[in-house]
C-alpha positions in Angstrom: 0.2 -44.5 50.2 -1.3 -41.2 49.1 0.4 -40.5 45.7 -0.4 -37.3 43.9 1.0 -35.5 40.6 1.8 -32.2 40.1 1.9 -30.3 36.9 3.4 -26.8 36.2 2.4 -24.8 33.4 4.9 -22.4 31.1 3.9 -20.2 28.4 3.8 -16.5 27.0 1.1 -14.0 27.7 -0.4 -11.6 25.1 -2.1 -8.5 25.7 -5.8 -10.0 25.2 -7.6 -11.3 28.5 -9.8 -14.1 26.7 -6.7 -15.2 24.8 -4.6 -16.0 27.7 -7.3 -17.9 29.7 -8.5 -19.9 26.8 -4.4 -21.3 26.4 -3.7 -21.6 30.0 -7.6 -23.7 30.0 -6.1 -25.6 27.1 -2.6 -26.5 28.7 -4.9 -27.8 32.0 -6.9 -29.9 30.1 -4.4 -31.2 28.7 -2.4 -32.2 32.2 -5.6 -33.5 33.6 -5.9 -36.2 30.6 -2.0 -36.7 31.4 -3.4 -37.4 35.0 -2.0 -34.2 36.9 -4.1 -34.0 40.1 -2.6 -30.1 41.1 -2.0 -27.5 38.5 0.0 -24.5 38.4 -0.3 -21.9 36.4 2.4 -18.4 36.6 1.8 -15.3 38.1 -0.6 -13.3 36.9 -0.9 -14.8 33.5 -4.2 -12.9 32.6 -2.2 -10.0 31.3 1.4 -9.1 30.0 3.6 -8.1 33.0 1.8 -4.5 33.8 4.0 -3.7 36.6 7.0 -2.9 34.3 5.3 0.5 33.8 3.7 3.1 36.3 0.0 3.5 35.0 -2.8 4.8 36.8 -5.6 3.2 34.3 -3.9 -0.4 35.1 -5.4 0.0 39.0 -8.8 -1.1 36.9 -7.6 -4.5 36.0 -8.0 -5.1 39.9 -11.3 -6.9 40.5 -12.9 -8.5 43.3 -12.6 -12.3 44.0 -16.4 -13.2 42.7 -15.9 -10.9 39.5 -12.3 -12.2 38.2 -13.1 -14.0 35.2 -9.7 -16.1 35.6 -10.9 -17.4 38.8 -14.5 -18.0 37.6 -13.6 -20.2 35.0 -11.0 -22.2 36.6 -13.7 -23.1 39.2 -15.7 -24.5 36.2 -12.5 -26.5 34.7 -11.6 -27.4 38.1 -14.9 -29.3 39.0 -15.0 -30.5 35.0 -11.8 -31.9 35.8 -11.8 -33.3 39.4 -8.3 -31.2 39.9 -6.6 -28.6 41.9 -6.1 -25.2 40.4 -4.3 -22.4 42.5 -4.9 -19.0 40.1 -3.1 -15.9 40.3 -5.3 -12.6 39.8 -4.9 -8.8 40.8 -7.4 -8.5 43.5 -9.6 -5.5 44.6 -10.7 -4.9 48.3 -12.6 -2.1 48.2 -10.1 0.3 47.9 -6.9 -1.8 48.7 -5.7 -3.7 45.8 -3.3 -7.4 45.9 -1.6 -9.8 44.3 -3.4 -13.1 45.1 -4.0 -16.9 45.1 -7.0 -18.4 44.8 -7.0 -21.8 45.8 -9.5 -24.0 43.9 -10.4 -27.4 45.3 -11.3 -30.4 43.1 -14.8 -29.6 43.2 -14.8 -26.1 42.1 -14.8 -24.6 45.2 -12.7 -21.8 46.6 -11.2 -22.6 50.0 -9.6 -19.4 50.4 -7.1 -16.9 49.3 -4.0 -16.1 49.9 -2.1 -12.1 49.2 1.2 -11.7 48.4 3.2 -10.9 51.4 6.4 -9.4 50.2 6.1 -6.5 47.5 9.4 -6.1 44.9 10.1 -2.4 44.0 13.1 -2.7 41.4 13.5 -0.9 37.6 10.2 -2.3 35.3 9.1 -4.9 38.5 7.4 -1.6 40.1 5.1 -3.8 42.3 5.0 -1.3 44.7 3.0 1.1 42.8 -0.2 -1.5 42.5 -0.3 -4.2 45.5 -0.7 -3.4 48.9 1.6 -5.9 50.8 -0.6 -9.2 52.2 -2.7 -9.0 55.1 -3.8 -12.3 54.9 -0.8 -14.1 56.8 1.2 -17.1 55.3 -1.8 -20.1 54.9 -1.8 -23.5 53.6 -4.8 -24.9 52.0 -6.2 -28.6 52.8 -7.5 -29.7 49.2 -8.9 -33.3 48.0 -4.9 -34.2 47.1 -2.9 -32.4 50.2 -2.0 -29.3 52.1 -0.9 -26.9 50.1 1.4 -24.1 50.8 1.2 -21.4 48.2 3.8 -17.9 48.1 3.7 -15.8 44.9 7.2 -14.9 43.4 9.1 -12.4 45.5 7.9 -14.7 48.3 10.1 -17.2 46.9 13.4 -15.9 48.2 12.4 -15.6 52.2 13.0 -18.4 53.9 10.6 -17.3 56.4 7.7 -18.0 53.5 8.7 -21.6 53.7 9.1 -22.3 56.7 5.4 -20.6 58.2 4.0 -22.6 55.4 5.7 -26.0 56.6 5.0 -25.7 60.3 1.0 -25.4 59.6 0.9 -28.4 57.6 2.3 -27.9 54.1 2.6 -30.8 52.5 3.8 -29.1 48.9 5.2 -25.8 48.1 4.0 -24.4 44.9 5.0 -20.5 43.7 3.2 -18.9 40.3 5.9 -16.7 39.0 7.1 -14.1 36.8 10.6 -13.4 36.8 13.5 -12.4 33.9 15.6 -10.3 33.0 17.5 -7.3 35.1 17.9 -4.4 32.5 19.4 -2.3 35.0 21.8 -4.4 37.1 24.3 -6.3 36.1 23.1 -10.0 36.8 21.6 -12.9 36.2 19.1 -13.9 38.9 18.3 -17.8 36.8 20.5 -19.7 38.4 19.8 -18.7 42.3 16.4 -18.0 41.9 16.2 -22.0 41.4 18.6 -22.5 43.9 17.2 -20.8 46.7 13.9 -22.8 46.2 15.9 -26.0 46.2 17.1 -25.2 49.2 13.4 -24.2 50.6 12.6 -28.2 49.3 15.9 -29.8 51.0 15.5 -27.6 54.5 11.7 -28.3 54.5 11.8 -32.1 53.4 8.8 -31.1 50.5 8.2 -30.6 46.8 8.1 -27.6 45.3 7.1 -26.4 41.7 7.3 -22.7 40.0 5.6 -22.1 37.3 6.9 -18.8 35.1 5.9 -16.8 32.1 8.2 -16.5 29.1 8.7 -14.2 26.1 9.8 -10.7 25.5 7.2 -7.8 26.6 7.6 -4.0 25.3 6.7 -0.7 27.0 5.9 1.9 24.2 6.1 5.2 25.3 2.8 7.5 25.9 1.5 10.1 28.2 0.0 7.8 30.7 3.5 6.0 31.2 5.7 9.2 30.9 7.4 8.1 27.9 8.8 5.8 29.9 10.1 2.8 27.0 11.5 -0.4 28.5 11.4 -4.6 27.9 11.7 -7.8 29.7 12.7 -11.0 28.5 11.0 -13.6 30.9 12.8 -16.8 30.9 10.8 -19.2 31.8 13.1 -22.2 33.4 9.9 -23.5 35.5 11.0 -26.3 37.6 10.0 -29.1 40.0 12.0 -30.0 42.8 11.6 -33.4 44.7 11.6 -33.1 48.7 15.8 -33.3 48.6 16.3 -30.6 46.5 16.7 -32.0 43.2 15.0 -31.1 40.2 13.4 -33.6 38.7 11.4 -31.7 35.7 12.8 -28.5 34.0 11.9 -26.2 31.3 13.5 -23.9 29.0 12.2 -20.5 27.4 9.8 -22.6 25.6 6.0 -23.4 26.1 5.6 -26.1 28.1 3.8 -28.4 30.4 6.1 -30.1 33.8 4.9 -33.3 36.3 6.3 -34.6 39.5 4.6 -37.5 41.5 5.1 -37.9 44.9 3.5 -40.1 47.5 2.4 -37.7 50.5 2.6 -40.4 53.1 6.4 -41.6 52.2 7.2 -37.9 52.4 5.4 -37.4 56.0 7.6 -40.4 57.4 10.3 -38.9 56.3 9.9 -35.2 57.8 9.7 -37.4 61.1 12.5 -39.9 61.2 15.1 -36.9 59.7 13.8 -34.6 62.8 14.5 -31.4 61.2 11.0 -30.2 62.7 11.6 -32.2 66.0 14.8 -30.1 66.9 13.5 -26.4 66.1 13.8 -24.2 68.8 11.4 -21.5 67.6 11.7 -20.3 71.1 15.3 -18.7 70.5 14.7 -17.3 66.9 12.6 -14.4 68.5 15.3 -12.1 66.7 14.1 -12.4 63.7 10.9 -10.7 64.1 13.5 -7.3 65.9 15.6 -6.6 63.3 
């Protein structure tokens, strides 16, 4: 029996670095006294959203992996703590900038990283303009409490993410996040965006937790944005889904803290005796990578 709990953090972001890390720090402590063992926080929670607007000056938030102050101090909390921390930063290589994991280990340690692989270009989610799509392949990381698989929004809605992730290993599939509103189409993405990653938990026989960001953030206009003046209303709904699809912790558009607990072991029995891995026939799904 190898029993772990996840936790899955939820809250708003303001505009001041320090301000975000000391509450997401906060929240973490917190989950760690509730006995959380793995702890997500969303995507990019340093910062407001700063891909809703075009802004040179934003390519500066971008730092290397040793300088991100995020990171740094989550490897501090997470050896304090004995826990898990994935952390979403905006990386700098040199002159190639990414959206990316770090994966913290219980002891403080960074195993590795991982760059988001598929890059949304829509009205005020202009992620095109400041990531360079992930060279770093899909990876799962083998921490004190499991193998992880880690994708980073967008990621969430190709089952391909998923699947690369379960063949190596994955054990838990866990996705920071900031989604909301669509001020330019006419839909609500909500309700699938949960569904889809129910159905990455059900075809995959494994957990999976998203943590999002919620609150309404404002684009003034100004010179450096073209007067461009827009909003998004993040909605939170963070979720964790047990390894049939069903969601067994849910948020609102509220602050919040999530767990799950799952025993790894019981899961890896049943990946085996349902055969859904046994019966692949990777051998004729070669058209996927043509068209």
């Amino acid at each position: 029996m190898r029993k772990v709990k996840v936790a899955a953090l939820q809250f708003s972001c303001s505009k001041d670095v320090q301000e975000n890390i000391n509450k997401a720090e906060k929240m973490v402590k917190e989950e760690a006294d509730n006995g959380a063992n793995i702890i997500l926080l969303p995507e990019l929670f340093e910062r407001q959203y700063f891909c809703q607007e075009k802004r040179y000056d934003y390519y500066n938030y971008a730092l290397p992996l040793e300088k991100n102050p995020s990171v740094n101090r989550f490897k501090e909390v997470a050896k304090e703590l004995g826990v898990v921390i994935p952390v979403s930063f905006y990386e700098r290589d040199i002159d190639r900038l990414f959206n990316t994991v770090a994966m913290i280990d219980a002891d403080g340690s960074v195993l590795g990283i991982y760059r988001k692989t598929h890059i949304p270009d829509d009205h005020f989610y202009q992620e095109k303009f400041y990531f360079t799509p992930g060279d770093s392949g899909f990876k799962v990381f083998d921490t004190r409490f499991g193998c992880i698989g880690v994708g980073i929004c967008w990621d969430q809605w190709f089952p391909e993410t998923v699947r690369c992730m379960a063949v190596q290993g994955a054990e838990m599939l866990l996705y920071p996040t900031a989604i909301g509103s669509e001020p330019i189409l006419d839909v609500d993405s909500n309700s699938p965006w949960r569904r889809v990653m129910q159905g990455h938990a059900a075809a995959n026989l494994m957990p999976v937790v998203a943590a999002n960001r919620i609150g309404v953030e404002t684009v003034e206009p100004c010179k450096e944005n073209a007067g461009q003046s827009s909003s998004l209303d993040f909605y939170g709904c963070s979720f964790i889904a047990d390894a049939t699809g069903d969601i067994i912790a849910s948020a609102k558009q509220e602050e919040t803290i999530l767990y799950g607990e799952f025993d790894l072991d019981a899961l890896k029995e049943d990946r085996l005796s349902w055969g859904l891995f046994r019966d692949r026939r990777p051998e004729t799904y070669v058209v996927m990578t043509k068209k």
